[in-house]
C-alpha positions as a Markdown table, in Angstrom:
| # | Residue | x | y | z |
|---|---|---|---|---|
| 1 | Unk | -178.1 | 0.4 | -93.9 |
| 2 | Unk | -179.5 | -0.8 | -90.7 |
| 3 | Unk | -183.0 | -1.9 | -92.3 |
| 4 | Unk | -180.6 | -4.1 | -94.8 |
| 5 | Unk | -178.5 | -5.7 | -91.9 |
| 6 | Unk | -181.5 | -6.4 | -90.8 |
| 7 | Unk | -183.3 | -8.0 | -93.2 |
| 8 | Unk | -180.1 | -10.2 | -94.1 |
| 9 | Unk | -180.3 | -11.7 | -90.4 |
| 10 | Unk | -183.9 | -12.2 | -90.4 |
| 11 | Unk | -183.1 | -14.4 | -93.7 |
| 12 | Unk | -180.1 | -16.2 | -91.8 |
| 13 | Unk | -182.0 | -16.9 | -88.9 |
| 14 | Unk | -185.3 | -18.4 | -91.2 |
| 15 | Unk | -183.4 | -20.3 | -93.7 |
| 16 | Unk | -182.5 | -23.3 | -91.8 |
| 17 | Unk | -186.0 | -24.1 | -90.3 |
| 18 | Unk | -187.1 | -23.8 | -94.2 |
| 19 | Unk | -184.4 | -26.5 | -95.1 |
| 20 | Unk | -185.5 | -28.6 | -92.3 |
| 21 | Unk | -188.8 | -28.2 | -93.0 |
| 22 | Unk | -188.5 | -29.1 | -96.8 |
| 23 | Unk | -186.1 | -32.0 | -96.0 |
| 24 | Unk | -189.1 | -33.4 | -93.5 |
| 25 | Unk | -191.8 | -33.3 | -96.1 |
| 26 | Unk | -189.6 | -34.8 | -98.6 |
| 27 | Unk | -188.7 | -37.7 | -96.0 |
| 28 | Unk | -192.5 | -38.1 | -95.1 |
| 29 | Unk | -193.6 | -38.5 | -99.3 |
| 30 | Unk | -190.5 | -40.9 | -99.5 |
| 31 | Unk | -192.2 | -43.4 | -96.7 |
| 32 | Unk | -195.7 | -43.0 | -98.0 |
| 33 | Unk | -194.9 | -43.6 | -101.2 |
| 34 | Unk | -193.0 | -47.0 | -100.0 |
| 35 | Unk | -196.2 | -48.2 | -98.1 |
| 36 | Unk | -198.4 | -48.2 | -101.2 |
| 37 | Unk | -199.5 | -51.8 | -102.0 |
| 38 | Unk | -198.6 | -52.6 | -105.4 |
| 39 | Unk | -201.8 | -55.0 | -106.5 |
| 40 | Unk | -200.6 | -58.1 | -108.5 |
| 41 | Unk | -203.3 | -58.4 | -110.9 |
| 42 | Unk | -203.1 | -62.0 | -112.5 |
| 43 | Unk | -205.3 | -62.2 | -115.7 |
| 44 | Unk | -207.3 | -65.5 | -116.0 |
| 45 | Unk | -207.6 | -66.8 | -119.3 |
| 46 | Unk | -211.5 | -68.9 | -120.0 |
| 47 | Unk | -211.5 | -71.4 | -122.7 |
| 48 | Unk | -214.5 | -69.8 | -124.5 |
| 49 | Unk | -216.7 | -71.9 | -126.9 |
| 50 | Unk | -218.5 | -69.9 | -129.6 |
| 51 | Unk | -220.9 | -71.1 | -132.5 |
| 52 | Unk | -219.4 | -69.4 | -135.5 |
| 53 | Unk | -221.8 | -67.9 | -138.0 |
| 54 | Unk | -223.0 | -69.5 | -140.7 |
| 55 | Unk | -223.2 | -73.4 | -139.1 |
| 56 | Unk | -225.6 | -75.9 | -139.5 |
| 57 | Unk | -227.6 | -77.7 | -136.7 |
| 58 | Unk | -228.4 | -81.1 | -136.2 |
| 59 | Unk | -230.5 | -81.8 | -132.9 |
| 60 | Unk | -232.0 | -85.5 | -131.3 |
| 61 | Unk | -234.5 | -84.2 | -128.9 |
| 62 | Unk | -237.0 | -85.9 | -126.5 |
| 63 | Unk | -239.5 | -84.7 | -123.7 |
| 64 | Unk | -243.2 | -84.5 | -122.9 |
| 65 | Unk | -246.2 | -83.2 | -124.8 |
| 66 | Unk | -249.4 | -82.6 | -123.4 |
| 67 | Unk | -252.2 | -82.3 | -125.7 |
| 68 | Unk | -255.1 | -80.4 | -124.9 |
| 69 | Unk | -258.0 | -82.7 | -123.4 |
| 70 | Unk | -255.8 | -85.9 | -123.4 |
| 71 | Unk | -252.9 | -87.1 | -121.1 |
| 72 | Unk | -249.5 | -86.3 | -121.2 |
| 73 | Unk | -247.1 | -88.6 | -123.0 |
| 74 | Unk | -243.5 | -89.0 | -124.3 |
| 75 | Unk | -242.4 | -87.2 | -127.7 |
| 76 | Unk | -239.0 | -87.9 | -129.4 |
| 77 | Unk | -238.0 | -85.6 | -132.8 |
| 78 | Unk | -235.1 | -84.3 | -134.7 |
| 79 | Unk | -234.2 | -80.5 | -135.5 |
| 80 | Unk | -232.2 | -79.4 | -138.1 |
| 81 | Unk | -231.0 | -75.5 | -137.8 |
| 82 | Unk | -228.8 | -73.6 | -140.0 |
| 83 | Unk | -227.2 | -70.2 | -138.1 |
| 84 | Unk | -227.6 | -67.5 | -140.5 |
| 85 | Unk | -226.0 | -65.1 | -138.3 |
| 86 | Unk | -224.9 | -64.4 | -134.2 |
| 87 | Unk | -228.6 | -63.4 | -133.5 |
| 88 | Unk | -230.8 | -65.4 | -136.2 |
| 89 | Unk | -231.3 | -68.9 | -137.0 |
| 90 | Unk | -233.8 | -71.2 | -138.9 |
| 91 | Unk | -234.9 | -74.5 | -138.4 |
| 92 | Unk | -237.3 | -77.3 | -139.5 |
| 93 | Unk | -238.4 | -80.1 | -136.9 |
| 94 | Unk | -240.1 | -83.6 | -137.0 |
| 95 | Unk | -241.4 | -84.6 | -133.9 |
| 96 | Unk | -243.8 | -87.6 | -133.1 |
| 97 | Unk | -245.8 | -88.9 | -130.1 |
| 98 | Unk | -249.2 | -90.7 | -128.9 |
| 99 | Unk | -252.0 | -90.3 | -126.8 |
| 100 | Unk | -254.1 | -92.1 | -124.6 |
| 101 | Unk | -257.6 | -91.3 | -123.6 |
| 102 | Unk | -259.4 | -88.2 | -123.2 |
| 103 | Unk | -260.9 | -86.8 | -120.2 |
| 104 | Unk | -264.4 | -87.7 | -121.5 |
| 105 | Unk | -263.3 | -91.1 | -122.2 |
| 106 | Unk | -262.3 | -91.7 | -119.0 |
| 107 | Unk | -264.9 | -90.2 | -116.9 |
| 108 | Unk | -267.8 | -91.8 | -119.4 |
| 109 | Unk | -266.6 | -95.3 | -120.0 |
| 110 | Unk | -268.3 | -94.9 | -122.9 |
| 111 | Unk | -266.9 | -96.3 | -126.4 |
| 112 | Unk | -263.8 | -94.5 | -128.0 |
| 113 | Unk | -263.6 | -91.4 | -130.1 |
| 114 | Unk | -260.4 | -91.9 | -131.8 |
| 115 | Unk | -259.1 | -95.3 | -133.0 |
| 116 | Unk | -255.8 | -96.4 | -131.9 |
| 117 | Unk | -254.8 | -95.1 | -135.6 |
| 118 | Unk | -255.6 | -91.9 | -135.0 |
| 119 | Unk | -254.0 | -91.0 | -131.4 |
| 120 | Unk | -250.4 | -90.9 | -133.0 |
| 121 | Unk | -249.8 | -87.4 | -133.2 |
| 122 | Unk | -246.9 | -86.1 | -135.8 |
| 123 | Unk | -246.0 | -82.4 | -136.4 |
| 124 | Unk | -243.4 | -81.0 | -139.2 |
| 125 | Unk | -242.3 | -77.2 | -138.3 |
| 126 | Unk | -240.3 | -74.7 | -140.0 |
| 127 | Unk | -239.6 | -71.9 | -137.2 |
| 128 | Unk | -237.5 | -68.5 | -137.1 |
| 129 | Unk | -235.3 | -67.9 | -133.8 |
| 130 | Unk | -233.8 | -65.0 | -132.1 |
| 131 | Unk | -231.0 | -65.4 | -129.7 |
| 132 | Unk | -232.0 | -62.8 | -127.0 |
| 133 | Unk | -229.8 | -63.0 | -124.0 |
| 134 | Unk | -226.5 | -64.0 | -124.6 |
| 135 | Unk | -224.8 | -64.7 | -121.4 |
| 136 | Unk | -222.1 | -67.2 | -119.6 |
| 137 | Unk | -222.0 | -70.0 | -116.8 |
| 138 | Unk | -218.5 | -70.2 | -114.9 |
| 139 | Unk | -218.1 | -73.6 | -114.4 |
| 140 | Unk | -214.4 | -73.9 | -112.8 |
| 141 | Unk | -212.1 | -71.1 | -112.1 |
| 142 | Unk | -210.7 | -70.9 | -115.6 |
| 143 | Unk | -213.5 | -72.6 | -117.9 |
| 144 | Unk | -216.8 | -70.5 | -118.9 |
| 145 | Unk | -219.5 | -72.3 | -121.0 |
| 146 | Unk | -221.7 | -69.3 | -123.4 |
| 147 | Unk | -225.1 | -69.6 | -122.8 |
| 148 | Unk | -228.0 | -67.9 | -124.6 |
| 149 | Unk | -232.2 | -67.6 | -124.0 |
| 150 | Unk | -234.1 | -67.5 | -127.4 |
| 151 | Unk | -237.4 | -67.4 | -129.0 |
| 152 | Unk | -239.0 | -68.8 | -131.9 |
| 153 | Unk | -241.6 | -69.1 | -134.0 |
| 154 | Unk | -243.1 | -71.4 | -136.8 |
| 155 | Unk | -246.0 | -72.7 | -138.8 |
| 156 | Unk | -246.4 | -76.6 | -140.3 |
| 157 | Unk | -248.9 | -79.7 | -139.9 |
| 158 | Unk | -250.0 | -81.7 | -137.4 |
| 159 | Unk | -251.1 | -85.1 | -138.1 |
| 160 | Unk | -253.7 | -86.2 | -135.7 |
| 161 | Unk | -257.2 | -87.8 | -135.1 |
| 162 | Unk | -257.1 | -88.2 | -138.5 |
| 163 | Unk | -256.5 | -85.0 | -140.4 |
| 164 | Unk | -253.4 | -82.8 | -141.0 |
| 165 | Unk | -254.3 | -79.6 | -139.2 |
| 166 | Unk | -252.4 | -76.4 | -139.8 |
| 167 | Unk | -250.1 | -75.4 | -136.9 |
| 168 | Unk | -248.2 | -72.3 | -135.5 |
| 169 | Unk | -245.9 | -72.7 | -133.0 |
| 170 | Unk | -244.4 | -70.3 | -130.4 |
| 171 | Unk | -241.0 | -71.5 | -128.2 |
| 172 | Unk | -238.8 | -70.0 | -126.0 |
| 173 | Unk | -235.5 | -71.6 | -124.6 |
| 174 | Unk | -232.0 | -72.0 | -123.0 |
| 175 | Unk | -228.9 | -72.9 | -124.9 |
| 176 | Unk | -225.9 | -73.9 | -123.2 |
| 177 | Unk | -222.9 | -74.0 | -125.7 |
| 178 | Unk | -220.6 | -76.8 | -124.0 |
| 179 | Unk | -217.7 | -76.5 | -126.7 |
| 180 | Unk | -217.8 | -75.1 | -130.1 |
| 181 | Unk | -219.6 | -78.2 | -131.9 |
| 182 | Unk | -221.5 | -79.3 | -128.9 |
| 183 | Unk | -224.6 | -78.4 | -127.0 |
| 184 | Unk | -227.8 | -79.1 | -124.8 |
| 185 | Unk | -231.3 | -76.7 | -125.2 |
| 186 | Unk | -234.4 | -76.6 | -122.4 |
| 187 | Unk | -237.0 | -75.5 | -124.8 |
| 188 | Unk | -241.1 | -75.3 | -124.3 |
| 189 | Unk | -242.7 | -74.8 | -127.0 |
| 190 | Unk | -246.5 | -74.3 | -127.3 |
| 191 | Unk | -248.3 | -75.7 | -130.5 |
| 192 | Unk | -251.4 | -74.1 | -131.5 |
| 193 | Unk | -254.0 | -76.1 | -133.8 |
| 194 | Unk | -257.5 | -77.2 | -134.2 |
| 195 | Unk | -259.4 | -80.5 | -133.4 |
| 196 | Unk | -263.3 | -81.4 | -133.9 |
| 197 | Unk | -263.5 | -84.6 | -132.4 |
| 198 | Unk | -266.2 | -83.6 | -129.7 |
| 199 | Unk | -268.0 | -82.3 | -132.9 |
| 200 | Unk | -267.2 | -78.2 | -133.4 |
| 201 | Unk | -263.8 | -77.3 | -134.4 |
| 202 | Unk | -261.5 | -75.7 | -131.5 |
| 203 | Unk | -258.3 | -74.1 | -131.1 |
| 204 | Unk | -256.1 | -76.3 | -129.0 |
| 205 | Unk | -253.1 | -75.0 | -126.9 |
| 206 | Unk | -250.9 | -78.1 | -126.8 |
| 207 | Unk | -247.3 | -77.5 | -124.4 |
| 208 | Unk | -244.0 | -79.2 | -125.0 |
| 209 | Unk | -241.3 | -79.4 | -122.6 |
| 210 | Unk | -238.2 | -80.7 | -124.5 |
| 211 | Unk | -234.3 | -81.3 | -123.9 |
| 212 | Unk | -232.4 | -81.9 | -127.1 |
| 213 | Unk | -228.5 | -82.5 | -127.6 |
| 214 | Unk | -227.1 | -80.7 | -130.5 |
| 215 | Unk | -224.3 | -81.4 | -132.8 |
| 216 | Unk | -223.4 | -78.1 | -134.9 |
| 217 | Unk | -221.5 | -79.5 | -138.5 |
């Protein structure tokens, strides 16, 4: 009987410091929880272009070409691409420029080795691209322009110093899409073909730096 009196007055004396206790720890949770900073999160909407699949190409493109042994000079040409898919495209290009003298020309005085004729170069290409990198360029807070690095490759002709000569070509370059019909391409391309006019045949290495404006239909 005693050890039960007992035990009921330990619980009478304990259970008030419990309910403080709890009423306390509730409090504190109640304050915490009414610090928290709720974050506004305000989504920003871009005005995306895209080039859809299946679109055709039309390109005006101008820059400089250097041919191997000779100066380097002004080229103007037209593209026309077709976009098979997101990743692959086709295209055939027409290009044309002119040279002046060659190196030996000029350091010689001697006479010509290529009539006037003959220093108008023209190519015709049909190449295979890859779009690489796709990737974007913020241009204001809420407007985002695609952009993508490719590569390509090709084979045609070269008219010049008098003969069609068989060319390959190898390009890479940067395509920034500025809405969904409209764009400008850096490209260099290198075009690989051979010329005898110091007498043996040699493999040239001629480079093209181009910017072209393209109009997809």
């Amino acid at each position: 009987m005693e050890i039960r009196f007992r035990s009921i007055l330990l619980v009478a004396l304990l259970a008030p410091g419990f309910l403080v206790s709890s009423e306390l720890a509730a409090q504190s949770e109640e304050e915490e929880s009414g610090n928290l900073i709720e974050p506004q999160i305000e989504r920003v909407e871009f005005d995306e272009s895209l080039i859809d699949a299946f679109d055709f190409e039309l390109a005006l493109y101008a820059g400089f070409l250097a041919v191997e042994n000779f100066d380097t000079n002004l080229v103007s040409g037209l593209k026309i691409g077709y976009h098979v898919s997101e990743d692959f495209f086709v295209q055939a290009s027409y290009a044309s420029s002119e040279v002046g003298k060659t190196s030996f020309e000029i350091l010689s005085g001697g006479a010509p080795l290529l009539a006037d004729d003959e220093r108008k170069v023209e190519y015709y290409l049909v190449s295979l691209g890859y779009n690489l990198f796709p990737g974007e360029t913020f241009f204001t807070d809420s407007t985002t322009f695609n952009t993508v690095l490719y590569v390509s490759g090709g084979v045609g002709s070269t008219d010049f110093a008098g003969g069609d000569r068989h060319t390959i070509a190898f390009a890479v370059g940067h395509r920034t899409l500025f809405a969904d019909g409209f764009s400008l391409d850096i490209e260099m391309r290198d075009l690989i073909f051979d010329v005898d006019i110091f007498g043996s045949e040699e493999s040239t290495q001629n480079l093209e730096f181009t910017l072209s404006l393209n109009l997809f239909l």
